[in-house]
C-alpha positions as CSV (number, residue, x, y, z in Angstrom):
1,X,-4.4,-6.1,-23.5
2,X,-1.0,-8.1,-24.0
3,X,-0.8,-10.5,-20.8
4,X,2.8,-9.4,-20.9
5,X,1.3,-5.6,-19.9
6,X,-0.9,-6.9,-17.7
7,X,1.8,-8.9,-15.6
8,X,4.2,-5.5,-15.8
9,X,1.3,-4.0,-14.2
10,X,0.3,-6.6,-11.0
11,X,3.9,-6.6,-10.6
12,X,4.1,-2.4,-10.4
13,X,1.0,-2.5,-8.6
14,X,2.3,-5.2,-6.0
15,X,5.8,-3.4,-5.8
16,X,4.2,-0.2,-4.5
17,X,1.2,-1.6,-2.3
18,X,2.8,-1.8,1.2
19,X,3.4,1.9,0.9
20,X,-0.3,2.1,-0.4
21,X,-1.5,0.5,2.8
22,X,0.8,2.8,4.9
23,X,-0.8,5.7,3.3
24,X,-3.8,4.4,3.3
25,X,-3.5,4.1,7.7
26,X,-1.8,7.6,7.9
27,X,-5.1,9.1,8.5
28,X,-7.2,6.9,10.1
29,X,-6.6,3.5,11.7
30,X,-8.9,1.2,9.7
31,X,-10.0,-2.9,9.6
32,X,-8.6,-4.9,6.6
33,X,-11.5,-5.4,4.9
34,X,-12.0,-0.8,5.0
35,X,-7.9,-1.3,3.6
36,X,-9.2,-3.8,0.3
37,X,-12.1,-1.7,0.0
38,X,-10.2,1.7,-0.9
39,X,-7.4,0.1,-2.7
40,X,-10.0,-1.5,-4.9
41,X,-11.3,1.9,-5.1
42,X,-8.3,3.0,-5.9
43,X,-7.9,0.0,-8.7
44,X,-5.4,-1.6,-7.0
45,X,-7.1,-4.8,-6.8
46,X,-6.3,-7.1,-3.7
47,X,-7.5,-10.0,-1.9
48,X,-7.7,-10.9,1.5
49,X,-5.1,-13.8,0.9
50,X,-2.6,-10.7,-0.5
51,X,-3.3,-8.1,2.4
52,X,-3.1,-10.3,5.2
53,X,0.6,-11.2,5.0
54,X,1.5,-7.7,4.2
55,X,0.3,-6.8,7.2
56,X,1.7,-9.6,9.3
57,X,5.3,-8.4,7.9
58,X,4.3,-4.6,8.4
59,X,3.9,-5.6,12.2
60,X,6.7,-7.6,12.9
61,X,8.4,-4.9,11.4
62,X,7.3,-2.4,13.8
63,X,5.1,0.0,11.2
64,X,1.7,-1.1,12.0
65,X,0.1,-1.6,15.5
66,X,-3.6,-3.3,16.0
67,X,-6.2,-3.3,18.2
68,X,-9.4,-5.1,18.6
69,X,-12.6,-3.4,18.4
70,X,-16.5,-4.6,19.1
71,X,-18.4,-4.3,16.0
72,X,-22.5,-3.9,15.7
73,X,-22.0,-6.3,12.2
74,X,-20.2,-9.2,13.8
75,X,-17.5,-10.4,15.8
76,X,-14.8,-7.9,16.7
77,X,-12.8,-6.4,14.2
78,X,-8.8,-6.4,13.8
79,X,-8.0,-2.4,13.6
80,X,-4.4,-1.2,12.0
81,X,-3.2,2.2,12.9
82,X,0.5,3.1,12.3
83,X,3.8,3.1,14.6
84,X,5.9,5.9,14.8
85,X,8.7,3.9,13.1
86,X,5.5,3.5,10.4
87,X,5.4,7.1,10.1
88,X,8.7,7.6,9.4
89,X,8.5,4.9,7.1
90,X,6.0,6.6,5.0
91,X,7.6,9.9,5.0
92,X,10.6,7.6,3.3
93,X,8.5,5.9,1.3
94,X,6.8,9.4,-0.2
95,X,10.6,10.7,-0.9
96,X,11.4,7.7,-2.6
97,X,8.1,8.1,-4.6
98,X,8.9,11.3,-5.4
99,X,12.8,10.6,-6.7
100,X,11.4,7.7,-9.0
101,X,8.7,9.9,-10.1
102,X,10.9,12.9,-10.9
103,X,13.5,9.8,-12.6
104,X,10.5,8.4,-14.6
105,X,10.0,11.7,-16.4
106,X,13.5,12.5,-16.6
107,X,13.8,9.3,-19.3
108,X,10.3,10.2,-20.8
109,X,11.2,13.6,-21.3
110,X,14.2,12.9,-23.1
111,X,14.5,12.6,-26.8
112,X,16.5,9.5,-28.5
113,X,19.0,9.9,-31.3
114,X,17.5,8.3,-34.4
C-alpha cells in the first residue's frame, strides 16, 4: 500500500484512540496491558510507549481514575476505570462520532459535476 495511505491511516487511527480507550474502560475498569490487547484486537495497533501518555493526560484531565490491584502473575497491576467527567466525555465523544460519521457519508453520497 502507498506509505502516503498508510500514514493517513496511523494519523486517523491516532486521532480517534483516546476515545477508543474511553470506550474501551466504559465497561469494565481494565490494566494497560488488557487496554493494548483489545485495541490490537481491534487493529488499532499501539505500544506501550503510545498508551501510557494518553493515559497520563486522560488523568490529569479528570476522565480516568486508577487503582492498584495484587496480581497472581506479578507485581501489582495499575487499573483504569473512568470518572464521571470521563463519562460524560464519552457520551461527547460518541455524538461527535456520530456527526462526522453522518458528515462523511453526506460527501460520499453526493455526486460531482463532471
Amino acid at each position: 500500500m502507498d506509505s502516503n495511505v498508510d500514514n493517513i491511516k496511523a494519523q486517523m487511527r491516532k486521532g480517534v484512540l483516546e476515545y477508543c480507550i474511553l470506550s474501551i474502560l466504559k465497561n469494565n475498569d481494565a490494566y494497560a496491558s488488557s487496554i493494548i490487547a483489545e485495541l490490537k484486537d481491534a487493529r488499532m495497533i499501539v505500544v506501550e510507549g503510545t498508551l501510557y501518555p494518553l493515559l497520563t493526560r486522560l488523568k490529569n484531565q479528570g476522565l480516568l481514575n486508577y487503582r492498584w490491584e495484587e496480581s497472581t502473575q506479578g507485581p501489582p497491576r495499575k487499573y483504569y476505570s473512568l470518572t464521571s467527567k470521563g463519562e460524560e466525555a464519552l457520551i461527547e465523544m460518541d455524538i461527535a462520532w456520530m456527526e462526522v460519521v453522518r458528515s462523511i457519508e453526506f460527501v460520499k453520497s453526493k455526486k460531482l459535476p463532471l
